[in-house]
N, C-alpha and C positions, 0 to 999 in steps of 0.2 A: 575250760580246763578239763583235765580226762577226768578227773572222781569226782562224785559226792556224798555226801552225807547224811544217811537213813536211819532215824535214828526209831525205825518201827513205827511211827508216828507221821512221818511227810519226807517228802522225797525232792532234795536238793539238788535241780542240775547245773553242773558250774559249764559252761559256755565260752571259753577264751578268756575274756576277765572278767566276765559279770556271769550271776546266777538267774537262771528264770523257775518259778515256783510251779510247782504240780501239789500240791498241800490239799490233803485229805481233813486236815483238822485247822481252820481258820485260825484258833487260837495260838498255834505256832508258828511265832514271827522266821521266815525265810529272811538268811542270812548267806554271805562268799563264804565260802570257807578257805582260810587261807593255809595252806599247809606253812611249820613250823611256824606259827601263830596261835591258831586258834587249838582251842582245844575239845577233844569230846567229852560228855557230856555222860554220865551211868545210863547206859543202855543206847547208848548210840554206835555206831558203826560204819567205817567206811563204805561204801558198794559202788563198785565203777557205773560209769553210765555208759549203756554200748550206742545213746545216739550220739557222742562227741565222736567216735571212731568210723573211718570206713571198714576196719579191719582192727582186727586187734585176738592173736592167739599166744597161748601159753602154755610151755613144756618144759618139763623135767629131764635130765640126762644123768642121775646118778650123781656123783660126783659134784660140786663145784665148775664152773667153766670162770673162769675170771678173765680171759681174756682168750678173743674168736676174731676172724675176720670174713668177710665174703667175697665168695668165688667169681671172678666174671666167668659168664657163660655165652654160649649160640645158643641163644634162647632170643635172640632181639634185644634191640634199645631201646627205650622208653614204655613199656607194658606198661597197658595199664586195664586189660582184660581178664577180670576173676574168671578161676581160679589161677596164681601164681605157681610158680616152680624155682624155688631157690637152693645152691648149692651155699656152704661156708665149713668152714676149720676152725678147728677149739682144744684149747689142752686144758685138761684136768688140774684139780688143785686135790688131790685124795691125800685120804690120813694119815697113808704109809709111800713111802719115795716110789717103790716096786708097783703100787697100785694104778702108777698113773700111767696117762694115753694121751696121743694127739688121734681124736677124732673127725673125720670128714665125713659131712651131716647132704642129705639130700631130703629138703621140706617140698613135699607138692601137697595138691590142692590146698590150696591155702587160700578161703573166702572171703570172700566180702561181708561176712557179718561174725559178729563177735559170739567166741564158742570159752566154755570154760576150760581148764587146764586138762591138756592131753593124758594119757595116760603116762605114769611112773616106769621111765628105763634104767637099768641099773648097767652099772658099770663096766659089771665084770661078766655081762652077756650073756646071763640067766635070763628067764622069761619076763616079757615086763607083765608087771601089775598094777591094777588100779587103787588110788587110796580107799579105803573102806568108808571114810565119812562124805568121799566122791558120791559110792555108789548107794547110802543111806539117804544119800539128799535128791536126787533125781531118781525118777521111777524108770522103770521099763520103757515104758512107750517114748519117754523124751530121748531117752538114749539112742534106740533104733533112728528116731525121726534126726537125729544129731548123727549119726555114724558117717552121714556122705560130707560131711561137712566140717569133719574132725583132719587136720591136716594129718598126711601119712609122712613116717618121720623115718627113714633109714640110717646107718650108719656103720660104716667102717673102722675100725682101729685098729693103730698102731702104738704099741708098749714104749711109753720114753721112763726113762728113770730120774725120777725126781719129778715136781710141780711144776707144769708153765707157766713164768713169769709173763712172756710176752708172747705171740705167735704171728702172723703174716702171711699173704699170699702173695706171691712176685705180678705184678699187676700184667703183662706181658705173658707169664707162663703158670696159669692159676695153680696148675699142679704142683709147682714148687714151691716149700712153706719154710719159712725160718722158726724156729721156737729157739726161746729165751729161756732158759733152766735153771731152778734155784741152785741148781750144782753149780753153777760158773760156769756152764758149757751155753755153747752157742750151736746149731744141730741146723741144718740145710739138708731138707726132705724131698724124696720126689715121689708123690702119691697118685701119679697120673692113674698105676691099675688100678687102686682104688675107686678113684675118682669115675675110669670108665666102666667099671660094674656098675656104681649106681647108675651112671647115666642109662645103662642098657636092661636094668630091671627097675620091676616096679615091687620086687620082694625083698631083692636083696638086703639083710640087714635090718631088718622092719620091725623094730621097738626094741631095739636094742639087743636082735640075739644075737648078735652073730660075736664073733670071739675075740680077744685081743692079740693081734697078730707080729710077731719079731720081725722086724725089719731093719738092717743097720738105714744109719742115716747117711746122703752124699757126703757129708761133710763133719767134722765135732770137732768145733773149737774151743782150747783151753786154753788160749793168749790170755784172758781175760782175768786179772788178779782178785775177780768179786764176781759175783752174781748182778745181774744188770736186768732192769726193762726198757730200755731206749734200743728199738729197732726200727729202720725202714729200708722200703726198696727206693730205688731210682725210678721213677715216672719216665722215664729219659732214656735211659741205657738198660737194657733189660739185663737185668745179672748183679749189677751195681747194689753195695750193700753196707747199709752203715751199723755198726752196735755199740752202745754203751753201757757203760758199769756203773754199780754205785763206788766204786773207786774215783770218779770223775775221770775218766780213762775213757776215748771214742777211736773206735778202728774202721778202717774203712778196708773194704772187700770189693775186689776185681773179679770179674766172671774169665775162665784161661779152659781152655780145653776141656769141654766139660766139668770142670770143677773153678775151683773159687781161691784166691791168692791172697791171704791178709795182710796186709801191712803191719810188721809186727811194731815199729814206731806209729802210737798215738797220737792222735790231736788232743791237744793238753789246753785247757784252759780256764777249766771251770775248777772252783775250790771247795765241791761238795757233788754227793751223785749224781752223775745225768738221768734226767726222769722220760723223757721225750727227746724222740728227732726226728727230723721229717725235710726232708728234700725240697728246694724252689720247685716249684711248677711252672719255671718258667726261664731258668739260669740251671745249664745241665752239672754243675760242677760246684752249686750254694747249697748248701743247708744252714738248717736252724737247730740251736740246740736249747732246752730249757734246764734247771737244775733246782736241787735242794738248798743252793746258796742266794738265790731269789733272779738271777739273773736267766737271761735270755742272748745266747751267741750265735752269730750271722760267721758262718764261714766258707769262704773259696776254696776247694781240694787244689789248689795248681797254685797259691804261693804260700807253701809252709804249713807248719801242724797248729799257727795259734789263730783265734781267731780274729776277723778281720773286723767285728764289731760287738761289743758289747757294752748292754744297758741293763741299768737296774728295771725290772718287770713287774715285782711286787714284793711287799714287805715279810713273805712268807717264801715257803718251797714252791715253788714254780711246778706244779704234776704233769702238766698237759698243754700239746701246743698243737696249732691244726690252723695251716697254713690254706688259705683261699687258692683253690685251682682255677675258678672263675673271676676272679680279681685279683692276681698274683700281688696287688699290693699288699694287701691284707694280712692279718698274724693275728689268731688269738689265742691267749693264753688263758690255763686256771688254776688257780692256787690254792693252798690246803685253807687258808683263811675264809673260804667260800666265794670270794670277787673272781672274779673274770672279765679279762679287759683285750679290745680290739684295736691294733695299731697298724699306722698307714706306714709302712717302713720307707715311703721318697719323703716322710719329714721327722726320720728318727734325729739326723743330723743337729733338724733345730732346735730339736729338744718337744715338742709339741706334738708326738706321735700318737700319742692314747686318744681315736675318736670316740670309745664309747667304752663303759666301765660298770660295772653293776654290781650292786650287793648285795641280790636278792637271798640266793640261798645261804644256809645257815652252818653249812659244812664243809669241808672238801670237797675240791671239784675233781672228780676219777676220771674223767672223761669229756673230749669237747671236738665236736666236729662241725664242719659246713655243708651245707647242701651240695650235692652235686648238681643238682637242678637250678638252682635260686641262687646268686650269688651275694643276697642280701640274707640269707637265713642262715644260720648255722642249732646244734641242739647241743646240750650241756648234760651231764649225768653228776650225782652229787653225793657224796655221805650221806643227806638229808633225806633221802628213800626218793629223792623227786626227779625224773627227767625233764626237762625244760626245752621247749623251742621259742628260739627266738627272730623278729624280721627287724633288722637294723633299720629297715626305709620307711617304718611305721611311727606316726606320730599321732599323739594325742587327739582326738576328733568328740569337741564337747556336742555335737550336734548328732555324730552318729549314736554317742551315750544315751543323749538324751533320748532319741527313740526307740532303742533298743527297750528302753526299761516303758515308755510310753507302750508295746508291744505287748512287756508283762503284764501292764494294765495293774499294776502293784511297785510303791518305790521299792527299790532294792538296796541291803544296807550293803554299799559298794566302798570296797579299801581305796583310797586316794591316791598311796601311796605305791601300788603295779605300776611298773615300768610298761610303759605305752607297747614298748617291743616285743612284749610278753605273750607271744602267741594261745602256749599251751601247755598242760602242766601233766603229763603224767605218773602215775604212783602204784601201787602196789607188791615192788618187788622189793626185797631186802637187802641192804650192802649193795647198790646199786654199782660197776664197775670198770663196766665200757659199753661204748654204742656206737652203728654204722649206719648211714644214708646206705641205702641199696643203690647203686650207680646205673640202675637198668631197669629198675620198680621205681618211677617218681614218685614221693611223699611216703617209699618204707620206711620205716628203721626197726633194727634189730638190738637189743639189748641183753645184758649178761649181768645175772647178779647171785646171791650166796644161793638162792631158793630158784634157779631155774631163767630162761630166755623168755623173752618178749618179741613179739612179732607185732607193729604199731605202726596202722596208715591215720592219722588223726584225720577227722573231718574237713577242717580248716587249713591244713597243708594240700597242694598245688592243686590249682581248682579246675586242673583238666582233667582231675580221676571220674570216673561214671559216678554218677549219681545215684547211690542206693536208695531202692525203695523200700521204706517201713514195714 
């Protein structure tokens, strides 16, 4: 798992499910630490451990980003050669409507070893600064010897009015972004010059100065009788665009001569807000929708506006659904009650569709995606501060336990009850509230929460990354 627990005293490394001890003081017994379980102790303290990571950085941007998505770039498929180069999109959640921006972010050198949190950019493109107890706690010399290795973070913006509820890149034309707006508006951007400045400097925009820029957007739709986060593109048809409300109200958008045509009659089905939707990856003309009334609906665009299947999904609001591109059987859903369950949609019919079902974390689930590499892994983000990866194909191995802990040369008090599938646990951000597989970085992910992104290749995800040496 990514933390441990240093409580000044001896130094806890959690390991995927088990701990191995490095204890300075014999008499303190090494223990798992189980997030939302156990608890610390007076003078104890979380501290990540950077050998669970092959990579692991963290940044600030001012503002809240509550939800971002990433850019496909030419950059190559499958990198897996430090330093990295990632573009993505994020809109602000700021204190005032007029405050806010849809940002497009260009991360390079981005290393193979884990560095502590970048410097502090603010919003509104004044110069960034460093926190003060940053610069109290590391000396001079670390800093210099850290500076090549500190990811360089540019960024462009554009002024939207109101918070982004949701945002998007058209997977076909990365430049084009939909944002979701607490105003009711639906907004279709095209950020290409953006986009091609960063690609052609290595300055431009660099911590944040550069300024918030007016731009109308292609498009701003007010069809919408509520404010919505259920957005996606088509995998399939490039332009193709679905949205919905917490009205329970879902529109779907045709691409027509450079611009975009809404159906202003809805697909009607659900009897509480749509929270998610997301297109088959593999039926050009299916989506999935999730909602607040606990259901989950399968619909065809080409017979009618109701849905063609619907089942009850969990006993709670249904937040999140994220449909396997690698096993188009697949569907998993998460609900505000903390479970998250995986369904084989060729045997919804017989009622037996839930293969796998978990109740590990302890809060809402913000967030739930699949690998793009692995078609057995997907990652989970949670109320509960914790990101989660988990491998479906993973079963219990009493032999491999047993040696593991034979290794520490010490028993280990190891929890019973970790789901075997329980890869990896990451933690340290607050109000954790979406995450992305990097579809061109195998074993990135990127994450967004109240206190700043997360940049996270875990150790033990796809074991064809280089092998860092210590």
């Amino acid at each position: 798992m990514g933390r441990s627990v240093n409580p000044k005293k001896s130094k806890r490394k959690n390991k995927k499910k088990e701990a191995a001890s490095s204890s300075s003081i014999p008499s303190i017994p090494t223990r798992v630490w189980q997030p939302g379980v156990d608890k610390l102790e007076e003078g104890e303290e979380l501290q990540c451990d950077a050998s669970v990571y092959n990579s692991l950085h963290g940044f600030h941007v001012g503002w809240p980003c509550l939800s971002f998505d990433i850019l496909g770039d030419k950059l190559g498929l499958n990198r897996t050669e430090f330093p990295h180069t990632l573009y993505m999109v994020a809109g602000t959640q700021a204190e005032k409507a007029q405050w806010n921006s849809v940002g497009l972010f260009k991360i390079s050198n981005v290393s193979g070893k884990r560095r502590d949190v970048a410097p502090k950019m603010l919003v509104n493109g004044d110069d960034a600064m460093e926190d003060e107890d940053d610069e109290d706690e590391d000396s001079d010399e670390e800093n210099e010897d850290e500076a090549s290795t500190v990811p360089n973070i540019q960024v462009r913006r554009v002024a939207h009015h109101g918070c982004v509820n949701r945002i998007r890149a058209m997977p076909q034309n990365p430049h084009i972004c939909v944002s979701w707006g607490d105003s009711g508006h639906v907004q279709v951007w095209d950020l290409s010059s953006h986009l091609n400045a960063l690609a052609e400097s290595e300055t431009e925009g660099k911590d944040g100065t550069s300024p918030v820029l007016n731009q109308a957007p292609l498009v701003n739709f007010a069809g919408h009788k509520d404010e919505g986060y259920a957005i996606d593109w088509s995998p399939a048809t490039a332009g193709r665009l679905l949205s919905g409300d917490c009205q329970s109200m879902i529109h779907l958008w045709e691409p027509a001569s450079g611009s975009w045509t809404v159906d202003p009659i809805p697909f009607a089905g659900h009897s509480a807000s749509v929270e998610d939707l997301q297109w088959s990856p593999a039926e050009d003309n299916v989506f999935a929708s999730c909602s607040v009334d606990g259901t989950i609906a399968i619909w065809d665009v080409r017979v009618g506006k109701s849905p063609a299947l619907v089942f009850k999904a969990h006993n709670t609001d249904v937040n999140v659904i994220s449909w396997n591109r690698l096993a188009s059987c697949m569907l998993a859903s998460g609900s505000d009650d903390g479970t998250f369950s995986i369904r084989d949609l060729r045997l919804i019919k017989g009622g037996e569709a839930v293969v796998a079902h978990f109740e590990y974390h302890k809060h809402a689930i913000t967030s739930i995606e699949w690998s793009a590499h692995e078609s057995s892994t997907l990652a989970v983000s949670s109320d509960d501060n914790q990101l989660t990866i988990w491998d479906l194909s993973l079963e219990k191995d009493e032999e491999e336990e047993a040696e593991f802990k034979a290794q520490t040369k010490e028993q280990v008090n190891t929890p019973q009850d970790l789901p075997p599938q329980l890869l990896f646990v990451h933690q340290g951000q607050k109000d954790l509230k979406e995450l992305h597989w990097h579809n061109q970085i195998p074993g990135m992910i990127i994450s967004t929460a109240a206190d700043g992104f997360n940049i996270l290749m875990p150790y033990n995800i796809q074991n064809t990354l280089p092998d860092l040496a210590a």
